[in-house]
N, C-alpha and C positions, 0 to 999 in steps of 0.2 A: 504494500500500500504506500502510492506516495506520500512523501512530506514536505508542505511548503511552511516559509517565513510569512508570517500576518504580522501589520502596524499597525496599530491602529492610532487615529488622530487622537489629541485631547480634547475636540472641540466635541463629538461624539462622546466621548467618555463623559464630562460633565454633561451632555443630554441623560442620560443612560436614564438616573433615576428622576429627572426635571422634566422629561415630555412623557405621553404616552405612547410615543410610538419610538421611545428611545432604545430598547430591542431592536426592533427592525430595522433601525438606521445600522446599527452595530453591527447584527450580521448581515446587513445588504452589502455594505462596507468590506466583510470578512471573504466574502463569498466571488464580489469583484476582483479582488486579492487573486483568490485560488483561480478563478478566469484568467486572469491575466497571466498567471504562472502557468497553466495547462497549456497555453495554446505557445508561450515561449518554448515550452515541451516537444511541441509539435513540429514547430517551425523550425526548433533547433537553434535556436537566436533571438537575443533582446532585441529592443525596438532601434532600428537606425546601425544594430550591429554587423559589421561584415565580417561574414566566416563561411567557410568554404561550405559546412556543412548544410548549411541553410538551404531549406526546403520550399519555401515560398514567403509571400510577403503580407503583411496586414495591409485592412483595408476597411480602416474603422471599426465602428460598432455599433449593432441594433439593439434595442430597448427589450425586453423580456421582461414583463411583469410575472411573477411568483406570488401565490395566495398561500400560505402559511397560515399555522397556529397562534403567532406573534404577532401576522399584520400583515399587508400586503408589500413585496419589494419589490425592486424594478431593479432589475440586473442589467449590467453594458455585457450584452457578448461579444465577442472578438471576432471582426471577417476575416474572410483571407481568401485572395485573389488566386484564381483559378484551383480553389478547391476549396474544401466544408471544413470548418473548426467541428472536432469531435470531440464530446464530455457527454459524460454518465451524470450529471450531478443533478439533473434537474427528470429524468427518469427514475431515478435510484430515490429523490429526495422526496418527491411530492405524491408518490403510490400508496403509502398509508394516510399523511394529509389531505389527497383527493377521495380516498374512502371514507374519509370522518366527514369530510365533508359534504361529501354525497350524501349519506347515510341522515346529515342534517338536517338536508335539505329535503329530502321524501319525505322526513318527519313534517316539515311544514305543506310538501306539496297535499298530502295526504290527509293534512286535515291532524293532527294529532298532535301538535307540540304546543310551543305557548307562544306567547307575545316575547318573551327573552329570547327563548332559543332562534325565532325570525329575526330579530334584530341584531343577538351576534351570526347569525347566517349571512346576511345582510352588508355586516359590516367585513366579515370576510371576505366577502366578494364582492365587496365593493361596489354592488349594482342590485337590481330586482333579479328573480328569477323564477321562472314557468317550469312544467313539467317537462318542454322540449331540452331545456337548458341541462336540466339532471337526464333525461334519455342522451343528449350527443355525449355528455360527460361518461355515462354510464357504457357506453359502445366503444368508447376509449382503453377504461380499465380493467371493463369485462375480461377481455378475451386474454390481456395478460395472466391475470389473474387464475384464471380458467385454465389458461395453457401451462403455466407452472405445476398447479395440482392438479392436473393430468400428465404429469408428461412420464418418458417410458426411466422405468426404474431398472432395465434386465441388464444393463449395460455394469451394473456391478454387485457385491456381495456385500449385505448386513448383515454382520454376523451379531452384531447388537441393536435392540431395539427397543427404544422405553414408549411406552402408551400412558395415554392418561383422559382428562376429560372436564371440560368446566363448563357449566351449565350459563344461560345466557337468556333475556326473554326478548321474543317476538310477538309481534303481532301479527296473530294468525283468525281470518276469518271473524275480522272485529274484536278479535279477543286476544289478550296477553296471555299468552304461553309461555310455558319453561321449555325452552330447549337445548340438547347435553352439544355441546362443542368435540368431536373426539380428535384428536391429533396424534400422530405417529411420528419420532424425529428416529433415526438412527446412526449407527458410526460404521461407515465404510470400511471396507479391507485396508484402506491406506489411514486409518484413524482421524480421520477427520467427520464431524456432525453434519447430518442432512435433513431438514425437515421432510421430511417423506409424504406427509396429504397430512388435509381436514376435512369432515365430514359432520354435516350436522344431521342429527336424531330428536325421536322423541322421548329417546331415555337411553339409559346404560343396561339395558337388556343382553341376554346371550344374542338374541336375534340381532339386535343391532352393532354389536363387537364383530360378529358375525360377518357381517354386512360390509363390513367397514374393512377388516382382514379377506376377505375377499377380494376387493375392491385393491387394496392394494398388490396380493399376487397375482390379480387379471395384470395390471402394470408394469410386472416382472421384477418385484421382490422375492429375494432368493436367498439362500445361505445361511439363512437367522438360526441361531448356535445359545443365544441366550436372550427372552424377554424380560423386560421389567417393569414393573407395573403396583397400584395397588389390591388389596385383595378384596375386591369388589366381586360376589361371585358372577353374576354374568360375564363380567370381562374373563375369568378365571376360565370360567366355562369354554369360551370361546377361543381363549388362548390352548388349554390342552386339543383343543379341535384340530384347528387350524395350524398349527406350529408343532404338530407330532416330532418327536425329534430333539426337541430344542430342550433348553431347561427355563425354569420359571424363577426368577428373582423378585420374592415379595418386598417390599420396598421398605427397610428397617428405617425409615423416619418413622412411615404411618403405620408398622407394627409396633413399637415403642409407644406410641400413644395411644393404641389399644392397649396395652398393657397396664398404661399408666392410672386407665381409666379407670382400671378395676380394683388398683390397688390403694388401700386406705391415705388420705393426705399425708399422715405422719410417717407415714415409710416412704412415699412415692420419689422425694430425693435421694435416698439411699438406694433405693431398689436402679433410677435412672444411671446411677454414676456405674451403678456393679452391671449393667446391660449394653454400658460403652463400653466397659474389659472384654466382654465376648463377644462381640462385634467387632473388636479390635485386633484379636487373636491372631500369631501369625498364621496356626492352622486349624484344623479339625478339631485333631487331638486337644489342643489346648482348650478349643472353645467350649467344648463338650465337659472337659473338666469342671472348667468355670462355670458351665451350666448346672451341673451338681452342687457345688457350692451353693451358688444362690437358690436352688431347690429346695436343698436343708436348712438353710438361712432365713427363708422368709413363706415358707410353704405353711407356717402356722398363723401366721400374723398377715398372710395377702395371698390364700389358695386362689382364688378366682384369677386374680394375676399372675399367680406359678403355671395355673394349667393352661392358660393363654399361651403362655411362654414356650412351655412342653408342643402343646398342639402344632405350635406355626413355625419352631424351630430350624427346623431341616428345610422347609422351603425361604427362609430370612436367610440361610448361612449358603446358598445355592451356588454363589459365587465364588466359594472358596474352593469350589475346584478347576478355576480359572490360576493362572500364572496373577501372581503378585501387583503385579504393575498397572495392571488393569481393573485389579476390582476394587479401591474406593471410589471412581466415580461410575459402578454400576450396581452400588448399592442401595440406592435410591433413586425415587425418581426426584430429587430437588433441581435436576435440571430440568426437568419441567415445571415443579413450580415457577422458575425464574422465568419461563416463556408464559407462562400462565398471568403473569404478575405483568408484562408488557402488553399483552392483551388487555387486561384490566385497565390498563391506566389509559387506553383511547376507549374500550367501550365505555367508563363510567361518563363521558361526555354527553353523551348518545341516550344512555339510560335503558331505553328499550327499543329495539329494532323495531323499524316501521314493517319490515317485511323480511323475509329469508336470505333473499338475494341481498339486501346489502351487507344483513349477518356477516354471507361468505366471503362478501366481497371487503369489508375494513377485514376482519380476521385473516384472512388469507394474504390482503398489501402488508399486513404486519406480520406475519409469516415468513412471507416471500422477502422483503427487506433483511431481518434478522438470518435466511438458509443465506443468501448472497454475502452476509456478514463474514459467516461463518466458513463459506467454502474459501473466501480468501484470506482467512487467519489463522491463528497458530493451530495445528494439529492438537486434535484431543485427547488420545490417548496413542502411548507408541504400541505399535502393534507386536513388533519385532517378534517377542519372547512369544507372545497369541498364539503366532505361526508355526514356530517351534514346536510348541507344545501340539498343536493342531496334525501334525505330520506324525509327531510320536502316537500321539493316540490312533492315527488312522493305522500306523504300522501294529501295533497291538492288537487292534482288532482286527487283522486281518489275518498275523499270529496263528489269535486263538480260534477264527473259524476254516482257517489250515486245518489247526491239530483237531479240530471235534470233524471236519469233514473225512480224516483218516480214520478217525478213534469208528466213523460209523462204517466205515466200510471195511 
């Protein structure tokens, strides 16, 4: 990812917190900046410089208004004579902002928002607007949007995949519904994160888990070696279906606070610190120790939270027969909290979807933003060791159905 130098004036800086629209000056200002450095990128030379490498020549700049969250800017873009200044910045930047605000704006075409939510619509966009205005807008973002969570997934292997699910309400049929968001991210062979699709439902049903993993191997997910998820049983249900093969990581944030639930307040700090020891373990053996300990320990004073413990055990510790290096960030799903929690902060704008489509449509621009983020950033987990192990095991098992195909003959 490039890095450029940004000034910024003083005369801006004292706006900042003296006008209302001191924000936007700021980063209209920041973003001119990065303009002007991109296309010196491009061209391979500052303005007036002679160097051999130099690729062509400026030729002014056109005005580009940007509707933002902050206010409305007006960017200089940079020409350039016999050919197109190329940047990402204003595709990349404005696909969850034009979903929020789309999504505003149906509230009000729709008949269902208020006298505020019109007025800051309004003031975003700096003009009135009709239903034709959200359909051309709408025919824009769609199909991005659309075409990212569809596109074809067979081109490589997830061998990890964490699930999850945050519910969201629509208006369906005159009426406000709860509807479940489901999302799929996973970690390619080469260890880096890839949001993988969203799907909206009418719940967290087997049927609808279902539906959804489906939906994804029609696409050409493949290779999935370990899920993780909460233990929600429909999804549960749907995962031993569909992922035959694979193993199942309960998600030890949200078994810990089952646990927690059931055990009396005056032990439930003692009991939390002795349930990060076993989760901490460097293996098996050890955790299994430490799980007798605290079974003798507190099995008189919090059974309903020893037999929780007991019960869901072996599916919480699932990842410890993964190589070392890989399994604290597949112990949980907290990285999906953390995608769940960016979601939240544009839908609470919103409040309640006027309708489905824009649902998919903000959640999906703030999807598609955050996978782009990610494909170009640091590697998430090293796989190396994975692989290793993955080759040894396949050599084993093939070993041992050698020796039982002689042993029968």
């Amino acid at each position: 990812m490039a890095h450029y130098q940004v000034t910024v004036d003083g005369e801006v800086l004292q706006q900042l917190f003296s006008r209302d629209d001191g924000l936007a000056r700021l980063m209209e200002q920041v973003l001119n900046q990065i303009l002007e450095a991109q296309v010196t990128e491009q061209l391979k030379a500052k303005p007036y410089e002679r160097t051999e490498e130099r690729q062509a020549y400026r030729n002014g700049h056109r005005e580009k208004p940007l509707v933002t969250r902050i206010g409305r800017l007006v960017l200089e873009v940079p020409r350039i004579r016999s050919g197109k200044f190329s940047t990402e910045m204003f595709e990349r930047y404005q696909r969850s902002e034009q979903a929020l605000l789309l999504a505003l704006m149906e509230m009000v075409v729709n008949g269902v928002s208020t006298r505020k939510v019109r007025a800051v619509v309004e003031e975003l966009c700096g003009t009135e607007f009709s239903k034709s205005t959200v359909s051309e807008l709408c025919k824009r973002l769609d199909p991005l949007v659309k075409a990212w969570n569809e596109r074809d997934l067979s081109e490589k292997e997830y061998p990890f995949i964490l699930v999850d699910a945050l519910v969201t309400k629509v208006r369906k049929g005159g009426r406000v519904r709860s509807q479940s968001v489901l999302i799929a991210c996973g970690v390619n062979r080469d260890g880096y994160r890839e949001v993988l699709g969203l799907m909206i439902g009418d719940g967290e049903s087997e049927a609808t888990w279902s539906e959804f993993f489906d939906w994804l191997k029609k696409r050409g997910l493949k290779g999935v070696d370990l899920v993780v998820s909460d233990d929600h049983k429909g999804l549960v249900n749907a995962i031993m279906i569909h992922f035959q093969g694979a193993s199942w990581q309960r998600c030890q944030t949200h078994f810990v606070r089952n646990i927690l639930e059931a055990c009396p307040k005056s032990w439930q700090k003692q009991l939390h610190a002795r349930l990060r020891h076993i989760f901490e373990a460097p293996d098996m053996d050890t955790a299994r120790l430490l799980l007798e300990e605290v079974v003798q320990e507190f099995e008189a004073v919090a059974p309903r939270a020893i037999e929780r413990l007991e019960a869901g055990f072996e599916d919480a510790m699932a990842v410890m027969a993964l190589p070392e290096p890989v399994r604290r960030r597949l112990r949980t799903t907290n990285a999906m909290e953390r995608l769940n929690r960016e979601i939240r902060r544009r839908e609470r704008v919103v409040g309640i979807f006027p309708n489905e489509e824009a649902a998919l449509r903000l959640i999906g621009a703030v999807l598609m933003e955050i996978d782009e983020e990610r494909s170009t950033g640091h590697r998430y987990l090293d796989m190396t060791e994975y692989w290793t192990w993955r080759q040894e095991q396949e050599r084993t098992v093939k070993a041992e159905t050698n020796k039982t195909g002689r042993g029968a003959a």
